[in-house]
mmCIF file as Biopython writes it, N, C-alpha, C and O atoms, coordinates in Angstrom:
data_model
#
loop_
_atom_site.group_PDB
_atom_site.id
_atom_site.type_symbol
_atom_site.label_atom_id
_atom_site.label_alt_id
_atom_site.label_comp_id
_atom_site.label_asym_id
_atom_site.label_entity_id
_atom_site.label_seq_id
_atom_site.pdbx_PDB_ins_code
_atom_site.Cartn_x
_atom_site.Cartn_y
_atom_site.Cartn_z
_atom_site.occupancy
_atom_site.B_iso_or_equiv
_atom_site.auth_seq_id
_atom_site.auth_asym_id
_atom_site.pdbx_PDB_model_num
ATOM 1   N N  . UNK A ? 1  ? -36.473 75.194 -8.632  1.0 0.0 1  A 1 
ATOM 2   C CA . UNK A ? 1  ? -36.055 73.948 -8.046  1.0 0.0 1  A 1 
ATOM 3   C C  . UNK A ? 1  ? -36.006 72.820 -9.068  1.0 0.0 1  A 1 
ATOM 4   O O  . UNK A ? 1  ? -35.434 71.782 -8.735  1.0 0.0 1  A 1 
ATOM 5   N N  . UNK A ? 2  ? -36.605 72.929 -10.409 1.0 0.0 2  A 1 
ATOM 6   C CA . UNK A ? 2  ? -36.730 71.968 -11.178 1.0 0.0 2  A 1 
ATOM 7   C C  . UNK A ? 2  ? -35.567 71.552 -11.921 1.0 0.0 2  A 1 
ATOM 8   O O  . UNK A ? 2  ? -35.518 70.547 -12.630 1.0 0.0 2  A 1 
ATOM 9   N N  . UNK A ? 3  ? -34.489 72.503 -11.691 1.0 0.0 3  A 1 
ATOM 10  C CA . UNK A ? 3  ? -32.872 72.024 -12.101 1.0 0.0 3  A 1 
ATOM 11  C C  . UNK A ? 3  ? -32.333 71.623 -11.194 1.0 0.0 3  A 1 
ATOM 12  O O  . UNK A ? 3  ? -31.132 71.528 -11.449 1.0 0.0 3  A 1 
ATOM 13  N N  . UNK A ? 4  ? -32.647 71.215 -9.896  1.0 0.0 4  A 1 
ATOM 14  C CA . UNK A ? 4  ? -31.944 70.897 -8.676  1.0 0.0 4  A 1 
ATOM 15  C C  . UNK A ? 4  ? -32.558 69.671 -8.247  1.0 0.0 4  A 1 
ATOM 16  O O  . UNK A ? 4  ? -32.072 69.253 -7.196  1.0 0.0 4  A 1 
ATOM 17  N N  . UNK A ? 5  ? -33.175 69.198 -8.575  1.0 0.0 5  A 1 
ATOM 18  C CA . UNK A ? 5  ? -33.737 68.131 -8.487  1.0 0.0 5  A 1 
ATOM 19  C C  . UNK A ? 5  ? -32.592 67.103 -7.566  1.0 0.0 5  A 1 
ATOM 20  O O  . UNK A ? 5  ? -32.725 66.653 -6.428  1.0 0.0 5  A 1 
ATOM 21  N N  . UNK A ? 6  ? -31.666 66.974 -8.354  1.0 0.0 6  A 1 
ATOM 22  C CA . UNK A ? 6  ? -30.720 66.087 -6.698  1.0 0.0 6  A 1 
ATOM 23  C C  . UNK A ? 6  ? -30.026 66.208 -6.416  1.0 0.0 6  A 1 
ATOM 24  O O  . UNK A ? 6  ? -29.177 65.342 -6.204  1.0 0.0 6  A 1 
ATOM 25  N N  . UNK A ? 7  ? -29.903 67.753 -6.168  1.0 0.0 7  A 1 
ATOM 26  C CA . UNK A ? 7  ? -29.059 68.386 -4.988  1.0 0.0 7  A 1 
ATOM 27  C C  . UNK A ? 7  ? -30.380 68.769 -3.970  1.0 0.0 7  A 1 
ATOM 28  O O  . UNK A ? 7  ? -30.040 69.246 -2.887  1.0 0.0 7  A 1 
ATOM 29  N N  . UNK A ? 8  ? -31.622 68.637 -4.162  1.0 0.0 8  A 1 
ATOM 30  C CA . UNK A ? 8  ? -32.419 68.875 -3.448  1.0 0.0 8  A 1 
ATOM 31  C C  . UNK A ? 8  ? -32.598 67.450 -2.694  1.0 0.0 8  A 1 
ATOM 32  O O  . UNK A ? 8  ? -32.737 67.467 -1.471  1.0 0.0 8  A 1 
ATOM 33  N N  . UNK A ? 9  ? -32.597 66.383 -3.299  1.0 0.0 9  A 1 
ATOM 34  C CA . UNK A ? 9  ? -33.055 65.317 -2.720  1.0 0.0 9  A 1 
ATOM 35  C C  . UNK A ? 9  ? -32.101 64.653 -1.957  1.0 0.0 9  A 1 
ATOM 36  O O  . UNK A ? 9  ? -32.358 63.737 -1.176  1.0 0.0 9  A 1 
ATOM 37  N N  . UNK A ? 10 ? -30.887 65.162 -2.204  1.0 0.0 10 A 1 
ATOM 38  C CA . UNK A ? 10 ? -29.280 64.534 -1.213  1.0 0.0 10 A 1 
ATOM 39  C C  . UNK A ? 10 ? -30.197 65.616 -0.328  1.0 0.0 10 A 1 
ATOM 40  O O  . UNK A ? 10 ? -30.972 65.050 0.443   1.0 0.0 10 A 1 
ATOM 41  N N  . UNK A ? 11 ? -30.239 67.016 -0.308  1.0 0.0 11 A 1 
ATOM 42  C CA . UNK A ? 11 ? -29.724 67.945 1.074   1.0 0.0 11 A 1 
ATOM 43  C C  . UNK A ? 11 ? -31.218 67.291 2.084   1.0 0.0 11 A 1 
ATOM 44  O O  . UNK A ? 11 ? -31.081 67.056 3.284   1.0 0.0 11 A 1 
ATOM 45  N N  . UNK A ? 12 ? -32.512 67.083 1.389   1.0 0.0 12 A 1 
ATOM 46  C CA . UNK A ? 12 ? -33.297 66.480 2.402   1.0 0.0 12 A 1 
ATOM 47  C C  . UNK A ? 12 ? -33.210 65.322 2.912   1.0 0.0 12 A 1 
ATOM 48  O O  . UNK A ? 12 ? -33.718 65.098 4.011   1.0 0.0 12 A 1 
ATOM 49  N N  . UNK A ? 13 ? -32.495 64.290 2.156   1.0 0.0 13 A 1 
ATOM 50  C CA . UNK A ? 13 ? -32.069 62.801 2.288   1.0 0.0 13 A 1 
ATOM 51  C C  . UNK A ? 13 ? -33.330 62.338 2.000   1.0 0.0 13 A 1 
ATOM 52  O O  . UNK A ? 13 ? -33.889 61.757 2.930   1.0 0.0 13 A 1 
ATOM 53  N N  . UNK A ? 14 ? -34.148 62.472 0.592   1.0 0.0 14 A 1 
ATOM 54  C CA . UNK A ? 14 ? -35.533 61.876 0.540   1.0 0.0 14 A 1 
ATOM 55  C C  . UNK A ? 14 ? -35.140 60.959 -0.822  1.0 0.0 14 A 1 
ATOM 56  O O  . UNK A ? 14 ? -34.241 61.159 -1.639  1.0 0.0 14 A 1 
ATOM 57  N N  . UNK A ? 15 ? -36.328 59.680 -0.755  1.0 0.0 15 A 1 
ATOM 58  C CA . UNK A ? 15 ? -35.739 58.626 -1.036  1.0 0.0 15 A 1 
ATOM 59  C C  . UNK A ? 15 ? -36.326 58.902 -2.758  1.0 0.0 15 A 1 
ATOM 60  O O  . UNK A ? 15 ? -37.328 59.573 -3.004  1.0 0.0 15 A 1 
ATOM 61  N N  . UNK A ? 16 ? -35.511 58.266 -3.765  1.0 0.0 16 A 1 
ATOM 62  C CA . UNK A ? 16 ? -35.788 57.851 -5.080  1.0 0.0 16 A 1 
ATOM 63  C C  . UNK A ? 16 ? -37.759 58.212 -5.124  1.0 0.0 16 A 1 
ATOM 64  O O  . UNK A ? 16 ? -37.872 59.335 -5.616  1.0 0.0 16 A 1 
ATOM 65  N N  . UNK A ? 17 ? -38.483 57.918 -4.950  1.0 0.0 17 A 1 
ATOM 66  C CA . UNK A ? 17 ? -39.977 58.093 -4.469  1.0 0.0 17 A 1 
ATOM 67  C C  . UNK A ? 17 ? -40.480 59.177 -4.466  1.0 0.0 17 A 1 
ATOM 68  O O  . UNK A ? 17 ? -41.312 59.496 -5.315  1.0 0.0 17 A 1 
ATOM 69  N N  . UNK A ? 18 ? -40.180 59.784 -3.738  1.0 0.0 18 A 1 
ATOM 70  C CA . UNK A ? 18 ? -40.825 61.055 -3.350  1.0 0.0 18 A 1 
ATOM 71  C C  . UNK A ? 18 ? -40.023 62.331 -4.255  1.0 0.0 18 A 1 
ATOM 72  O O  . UNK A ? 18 ? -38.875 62.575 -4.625  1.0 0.0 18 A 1 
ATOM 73  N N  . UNK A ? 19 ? -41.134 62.850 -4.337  1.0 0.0 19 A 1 
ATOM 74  C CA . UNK A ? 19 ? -40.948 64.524 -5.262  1.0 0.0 19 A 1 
ATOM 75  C C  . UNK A ? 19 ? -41.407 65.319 -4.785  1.0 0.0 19 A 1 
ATOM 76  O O  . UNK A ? 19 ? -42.491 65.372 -4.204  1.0 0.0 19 A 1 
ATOM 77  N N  . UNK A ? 20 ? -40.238 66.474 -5.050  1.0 0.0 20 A 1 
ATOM 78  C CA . UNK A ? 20 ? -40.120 68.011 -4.372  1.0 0.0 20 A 1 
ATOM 79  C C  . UNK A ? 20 ? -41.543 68.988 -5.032  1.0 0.0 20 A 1 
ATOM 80  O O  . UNK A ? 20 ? -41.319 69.543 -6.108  1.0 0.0 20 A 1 
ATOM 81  N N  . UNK A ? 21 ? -42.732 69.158 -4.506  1.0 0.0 21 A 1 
ATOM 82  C CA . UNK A ? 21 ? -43.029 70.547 -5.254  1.0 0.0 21 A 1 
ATOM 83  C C  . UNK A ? 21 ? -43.729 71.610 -4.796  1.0 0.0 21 A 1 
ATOM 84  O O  . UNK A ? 21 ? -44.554 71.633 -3.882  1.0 0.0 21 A 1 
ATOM 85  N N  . UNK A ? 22 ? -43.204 72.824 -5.754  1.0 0.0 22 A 1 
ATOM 86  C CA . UNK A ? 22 ? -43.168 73.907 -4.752  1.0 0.0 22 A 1 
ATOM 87  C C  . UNK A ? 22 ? -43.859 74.609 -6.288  1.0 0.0 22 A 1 
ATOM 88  O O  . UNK A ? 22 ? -43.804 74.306 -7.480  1.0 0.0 22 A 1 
ATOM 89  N N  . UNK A ? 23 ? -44.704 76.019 -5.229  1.0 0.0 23 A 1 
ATOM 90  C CA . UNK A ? 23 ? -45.657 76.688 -6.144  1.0 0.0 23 A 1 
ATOM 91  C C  . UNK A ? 23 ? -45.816 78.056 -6.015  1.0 0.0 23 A 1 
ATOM 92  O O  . UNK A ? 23 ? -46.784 78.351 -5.314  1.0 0.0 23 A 1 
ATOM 93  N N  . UNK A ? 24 ? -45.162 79.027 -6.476  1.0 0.0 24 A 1 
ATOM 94  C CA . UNK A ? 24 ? -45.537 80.839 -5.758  1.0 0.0 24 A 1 
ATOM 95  C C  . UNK A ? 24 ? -46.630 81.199 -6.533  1.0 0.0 24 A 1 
ATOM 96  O O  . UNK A ? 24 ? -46.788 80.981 -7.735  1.0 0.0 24 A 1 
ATOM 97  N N  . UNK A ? 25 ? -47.672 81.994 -5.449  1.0 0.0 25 A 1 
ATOM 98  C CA . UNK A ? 25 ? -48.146 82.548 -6.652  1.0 0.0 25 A 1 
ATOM 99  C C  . UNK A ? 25 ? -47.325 84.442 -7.007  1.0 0.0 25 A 1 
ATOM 100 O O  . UNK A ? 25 ? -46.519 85.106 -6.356  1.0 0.0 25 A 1 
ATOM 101 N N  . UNK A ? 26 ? -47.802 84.615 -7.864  1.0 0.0 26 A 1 
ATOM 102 C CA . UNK A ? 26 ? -46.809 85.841 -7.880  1.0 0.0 26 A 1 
ATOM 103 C C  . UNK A ? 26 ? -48.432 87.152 -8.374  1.0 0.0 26 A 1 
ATOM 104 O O  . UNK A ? 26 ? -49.512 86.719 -8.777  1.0 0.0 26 A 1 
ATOM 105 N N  . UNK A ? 27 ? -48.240 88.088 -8.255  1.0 0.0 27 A 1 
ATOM 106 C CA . UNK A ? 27 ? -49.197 89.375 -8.451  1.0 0.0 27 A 1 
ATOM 107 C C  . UNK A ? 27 ? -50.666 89.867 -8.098  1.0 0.0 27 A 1 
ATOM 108 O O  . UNK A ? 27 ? -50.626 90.130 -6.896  1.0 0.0 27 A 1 
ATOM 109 N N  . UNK A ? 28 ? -51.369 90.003 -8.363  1.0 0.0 28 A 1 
ATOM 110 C CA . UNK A ? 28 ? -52.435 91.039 -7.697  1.0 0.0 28 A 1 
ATOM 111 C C  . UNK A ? 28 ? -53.876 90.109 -8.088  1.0 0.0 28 A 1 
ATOM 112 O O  . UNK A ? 28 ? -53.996 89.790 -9.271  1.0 0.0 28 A 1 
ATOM 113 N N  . UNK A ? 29 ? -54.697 89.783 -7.348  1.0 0.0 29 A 1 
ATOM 114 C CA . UNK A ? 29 ? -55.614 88.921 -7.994  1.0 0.0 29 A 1 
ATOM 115 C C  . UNK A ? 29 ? -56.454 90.153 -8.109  1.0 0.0 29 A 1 
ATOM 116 O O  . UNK A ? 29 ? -56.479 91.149 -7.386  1.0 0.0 29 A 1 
ATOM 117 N N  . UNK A ? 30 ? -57.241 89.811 -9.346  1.0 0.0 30 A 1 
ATOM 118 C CA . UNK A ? 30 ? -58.317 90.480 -9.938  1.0 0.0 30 A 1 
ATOM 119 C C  . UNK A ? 30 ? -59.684 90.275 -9.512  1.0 0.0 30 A 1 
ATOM 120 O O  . UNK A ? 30 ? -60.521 89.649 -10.163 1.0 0.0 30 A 1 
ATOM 121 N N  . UNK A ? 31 ? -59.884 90.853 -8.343  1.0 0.0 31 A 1 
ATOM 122 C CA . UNK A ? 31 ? -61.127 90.874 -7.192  1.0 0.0 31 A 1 
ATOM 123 C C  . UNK A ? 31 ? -62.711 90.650 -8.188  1.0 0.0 31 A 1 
ATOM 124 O O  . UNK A ? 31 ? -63.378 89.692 -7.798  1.0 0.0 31 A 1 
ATOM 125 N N  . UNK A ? 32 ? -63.101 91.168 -8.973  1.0 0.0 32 A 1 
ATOM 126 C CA . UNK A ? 32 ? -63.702 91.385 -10.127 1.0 0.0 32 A 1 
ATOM 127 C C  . UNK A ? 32 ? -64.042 90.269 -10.883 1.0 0.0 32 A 1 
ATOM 128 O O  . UNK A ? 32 ? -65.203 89.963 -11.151 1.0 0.0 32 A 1 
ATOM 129 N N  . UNK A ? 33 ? -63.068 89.663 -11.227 1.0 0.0 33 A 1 
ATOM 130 C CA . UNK A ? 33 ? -63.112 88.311 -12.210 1.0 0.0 33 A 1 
ATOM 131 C C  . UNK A ? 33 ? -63.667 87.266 -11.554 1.0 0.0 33 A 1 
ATOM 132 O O  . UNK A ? 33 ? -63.068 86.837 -10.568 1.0 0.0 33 A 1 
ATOM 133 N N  . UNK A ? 34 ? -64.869 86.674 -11.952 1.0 0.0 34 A 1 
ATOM 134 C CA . UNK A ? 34 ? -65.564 85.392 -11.266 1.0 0.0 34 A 1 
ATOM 135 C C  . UNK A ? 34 ? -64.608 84.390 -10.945 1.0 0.0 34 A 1 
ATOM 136 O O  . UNK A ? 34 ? -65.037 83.738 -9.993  1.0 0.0 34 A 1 
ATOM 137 N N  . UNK A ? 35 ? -63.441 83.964 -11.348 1.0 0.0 35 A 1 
ATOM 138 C CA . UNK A ? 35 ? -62.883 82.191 -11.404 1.0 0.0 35 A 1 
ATOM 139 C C  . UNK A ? 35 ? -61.737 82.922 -10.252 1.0 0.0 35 A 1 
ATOM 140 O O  . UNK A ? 35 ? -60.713 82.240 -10.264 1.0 0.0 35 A 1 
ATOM 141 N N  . UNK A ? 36 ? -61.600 84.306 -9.102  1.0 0.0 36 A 1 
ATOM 142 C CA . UNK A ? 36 ? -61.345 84.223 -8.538  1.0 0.0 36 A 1 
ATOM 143 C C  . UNK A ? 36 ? -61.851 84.329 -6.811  1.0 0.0 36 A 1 
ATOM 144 O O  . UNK A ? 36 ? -61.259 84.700 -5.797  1.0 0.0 36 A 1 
ATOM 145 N N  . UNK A ? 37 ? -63.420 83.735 -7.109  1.0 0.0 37 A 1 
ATOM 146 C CA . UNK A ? 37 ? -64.410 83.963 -6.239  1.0 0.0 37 A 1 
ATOM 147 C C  . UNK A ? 37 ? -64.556 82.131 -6.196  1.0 0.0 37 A 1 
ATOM 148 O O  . UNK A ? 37 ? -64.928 81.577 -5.162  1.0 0.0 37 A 1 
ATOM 149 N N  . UNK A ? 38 ? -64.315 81.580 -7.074  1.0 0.0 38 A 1 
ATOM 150 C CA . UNK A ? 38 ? -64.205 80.305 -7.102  1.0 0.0 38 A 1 
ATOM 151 C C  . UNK A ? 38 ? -63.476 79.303 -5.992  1.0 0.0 38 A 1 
ATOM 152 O O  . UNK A ? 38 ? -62.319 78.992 -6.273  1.0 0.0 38 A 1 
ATOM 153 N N  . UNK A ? 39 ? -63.975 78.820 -4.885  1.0 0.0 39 A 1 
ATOM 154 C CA . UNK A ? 39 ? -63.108 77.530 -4.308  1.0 0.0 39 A 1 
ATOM 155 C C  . UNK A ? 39 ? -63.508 76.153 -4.030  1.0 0.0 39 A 1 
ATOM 156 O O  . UNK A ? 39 ? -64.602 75.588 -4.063  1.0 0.0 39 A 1 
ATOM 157 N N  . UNK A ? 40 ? -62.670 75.879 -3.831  1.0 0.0 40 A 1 
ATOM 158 C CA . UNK A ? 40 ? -62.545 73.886 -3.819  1.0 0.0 40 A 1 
ATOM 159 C C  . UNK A ? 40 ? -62.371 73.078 -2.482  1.0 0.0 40 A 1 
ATOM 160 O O  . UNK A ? 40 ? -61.388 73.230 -1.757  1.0 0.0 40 A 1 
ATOM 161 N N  . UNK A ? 41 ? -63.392 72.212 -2.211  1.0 0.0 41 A 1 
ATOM 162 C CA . UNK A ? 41 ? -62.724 71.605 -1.017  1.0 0.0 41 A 1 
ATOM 163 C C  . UNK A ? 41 ? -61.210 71.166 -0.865  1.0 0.0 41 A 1 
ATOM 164 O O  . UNK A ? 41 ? -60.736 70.772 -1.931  1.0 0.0 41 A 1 
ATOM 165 N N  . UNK A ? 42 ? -60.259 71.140 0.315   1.0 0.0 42 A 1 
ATOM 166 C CA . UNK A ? 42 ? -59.287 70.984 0.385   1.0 0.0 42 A 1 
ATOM 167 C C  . UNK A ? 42 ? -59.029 69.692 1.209   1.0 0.0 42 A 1 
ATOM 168 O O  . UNK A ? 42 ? -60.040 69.142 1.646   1.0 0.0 42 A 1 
ATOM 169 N N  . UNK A ? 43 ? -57.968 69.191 1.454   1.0 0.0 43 A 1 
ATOM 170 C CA . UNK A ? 43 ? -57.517 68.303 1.920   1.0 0.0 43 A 1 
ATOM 171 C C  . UNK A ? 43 ? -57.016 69.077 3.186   1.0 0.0 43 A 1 
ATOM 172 O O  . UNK A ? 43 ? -56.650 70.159 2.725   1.0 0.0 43 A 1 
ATOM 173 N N  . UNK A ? 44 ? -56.801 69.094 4.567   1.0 0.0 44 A 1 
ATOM 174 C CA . UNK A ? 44 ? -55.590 69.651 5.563   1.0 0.0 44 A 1 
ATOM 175 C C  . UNK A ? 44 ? -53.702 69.859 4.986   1.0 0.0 44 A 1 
ATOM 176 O O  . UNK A ? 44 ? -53.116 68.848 4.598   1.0 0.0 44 A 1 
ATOM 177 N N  . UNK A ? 45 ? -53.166 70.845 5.002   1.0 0.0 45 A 1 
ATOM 178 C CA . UNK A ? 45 ? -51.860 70.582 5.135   1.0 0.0 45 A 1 
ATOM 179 C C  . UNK A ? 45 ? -51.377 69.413 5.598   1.0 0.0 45 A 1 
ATOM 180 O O  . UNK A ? 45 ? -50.532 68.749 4.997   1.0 0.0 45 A 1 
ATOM 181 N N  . UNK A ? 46 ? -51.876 69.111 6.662   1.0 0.0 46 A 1 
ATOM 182 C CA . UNK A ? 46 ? -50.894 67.766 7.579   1.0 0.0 46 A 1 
ATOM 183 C C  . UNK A ? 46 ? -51.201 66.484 7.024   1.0 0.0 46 A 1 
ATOM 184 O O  . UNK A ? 46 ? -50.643 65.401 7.197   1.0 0.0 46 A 1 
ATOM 185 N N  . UNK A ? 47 ? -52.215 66.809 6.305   1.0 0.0 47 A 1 
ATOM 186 C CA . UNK A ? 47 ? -52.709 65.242 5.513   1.0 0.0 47 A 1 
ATOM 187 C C  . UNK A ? 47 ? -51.698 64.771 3.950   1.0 0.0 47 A 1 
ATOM 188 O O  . UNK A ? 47 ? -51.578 63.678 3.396   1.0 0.0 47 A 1 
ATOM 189 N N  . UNK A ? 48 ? -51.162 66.004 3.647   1.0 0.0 48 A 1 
ATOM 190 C CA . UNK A ? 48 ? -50.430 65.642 2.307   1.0 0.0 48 A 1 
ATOM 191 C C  . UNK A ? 48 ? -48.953 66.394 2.497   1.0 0.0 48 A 1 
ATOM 192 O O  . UNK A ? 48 ? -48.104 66.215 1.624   1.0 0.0 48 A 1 
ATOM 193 N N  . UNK A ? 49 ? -48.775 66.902 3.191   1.0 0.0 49 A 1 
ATOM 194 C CA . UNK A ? 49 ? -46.710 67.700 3.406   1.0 0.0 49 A 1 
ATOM 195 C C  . UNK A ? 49 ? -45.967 67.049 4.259   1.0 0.0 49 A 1 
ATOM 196 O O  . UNK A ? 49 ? -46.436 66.244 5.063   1.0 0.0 49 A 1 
ATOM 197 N N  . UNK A ? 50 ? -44.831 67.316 4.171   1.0 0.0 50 A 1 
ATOM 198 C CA . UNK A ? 50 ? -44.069 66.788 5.313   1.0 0.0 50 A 1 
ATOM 199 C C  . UNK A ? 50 ? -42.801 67.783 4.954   1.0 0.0 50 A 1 
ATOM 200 O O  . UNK A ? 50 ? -42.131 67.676 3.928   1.0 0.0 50 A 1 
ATOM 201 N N  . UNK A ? 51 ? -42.561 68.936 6.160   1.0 0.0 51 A 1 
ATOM 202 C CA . UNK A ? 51 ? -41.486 70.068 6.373   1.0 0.0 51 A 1 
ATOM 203 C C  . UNK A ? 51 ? -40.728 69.315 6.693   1.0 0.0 51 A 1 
ATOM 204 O O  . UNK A ? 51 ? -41.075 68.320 7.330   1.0 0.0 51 A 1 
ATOM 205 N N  . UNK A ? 52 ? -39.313 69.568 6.320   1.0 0.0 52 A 1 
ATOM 206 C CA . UNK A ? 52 ? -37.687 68.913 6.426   1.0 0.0 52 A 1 
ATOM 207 C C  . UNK A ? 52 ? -36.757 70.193 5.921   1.0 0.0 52 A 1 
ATOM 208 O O  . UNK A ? 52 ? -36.798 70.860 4.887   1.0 0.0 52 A 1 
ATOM 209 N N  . UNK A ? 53 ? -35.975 70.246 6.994   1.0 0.0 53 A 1 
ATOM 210 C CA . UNK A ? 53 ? -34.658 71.228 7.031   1.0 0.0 53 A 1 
ATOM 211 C C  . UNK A ? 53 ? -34.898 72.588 7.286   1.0 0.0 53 A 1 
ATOM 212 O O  . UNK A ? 53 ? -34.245 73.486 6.754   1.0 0.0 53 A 1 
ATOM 213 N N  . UNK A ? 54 ? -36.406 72.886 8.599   1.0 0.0 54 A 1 
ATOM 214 C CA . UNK A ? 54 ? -36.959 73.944 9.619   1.0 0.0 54 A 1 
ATOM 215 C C  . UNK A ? 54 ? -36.845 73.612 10.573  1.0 0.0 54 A 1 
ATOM 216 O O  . UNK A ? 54 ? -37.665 74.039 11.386  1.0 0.0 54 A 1 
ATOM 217 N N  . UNK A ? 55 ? -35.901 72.770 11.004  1.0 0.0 55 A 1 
ATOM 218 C CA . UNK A ? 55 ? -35.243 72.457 12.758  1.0 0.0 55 A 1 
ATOM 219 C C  . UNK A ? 55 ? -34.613 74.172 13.254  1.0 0.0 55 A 1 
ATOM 220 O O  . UNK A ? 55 ? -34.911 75.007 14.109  1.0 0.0 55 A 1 
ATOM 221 N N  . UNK A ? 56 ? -33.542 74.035 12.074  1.0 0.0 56 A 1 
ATOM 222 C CA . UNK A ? 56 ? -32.652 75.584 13.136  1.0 0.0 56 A 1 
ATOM 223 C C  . UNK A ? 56 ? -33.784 77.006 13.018  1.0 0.0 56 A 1 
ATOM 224 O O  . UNK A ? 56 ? -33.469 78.056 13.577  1.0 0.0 56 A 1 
ATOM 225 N N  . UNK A ? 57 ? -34.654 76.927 12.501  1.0 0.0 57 A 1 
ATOM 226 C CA . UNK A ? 57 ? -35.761 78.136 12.007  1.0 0.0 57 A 1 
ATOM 227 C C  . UNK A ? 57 ? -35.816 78.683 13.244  1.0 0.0 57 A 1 
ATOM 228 O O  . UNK A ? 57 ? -36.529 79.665 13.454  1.0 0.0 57 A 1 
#
């Protein structure tokens, strides 16, 4: 998405301000390795996202 930058921001109609970001993780976590036994308090989803263009979903 980081080359689309505003063709992303016309198709959501989001203003100069706000930025797109998006994160996969990709492969097999290593059950074994301590720093993936590791977690962090979180914030809620609904406290920091806002979904746009999952109406027809």
């Amino acid at each position: 998405m980081a080359n689309f930058g505003p063709i992303v921001h016309e198709h959501l109609n989001l203003p100069e301000d706000e930025l797109v970001v998006c994160g996969i993780a990709v492969g097999v976590p290593n059950k074994g390795a301590k720093v993936n036994h590791f977690r962090t308090e979180r914030s809620s989803l609904a406290e920091f996202t806002t979904f746009r263009g999952f109406e027809d979903i």
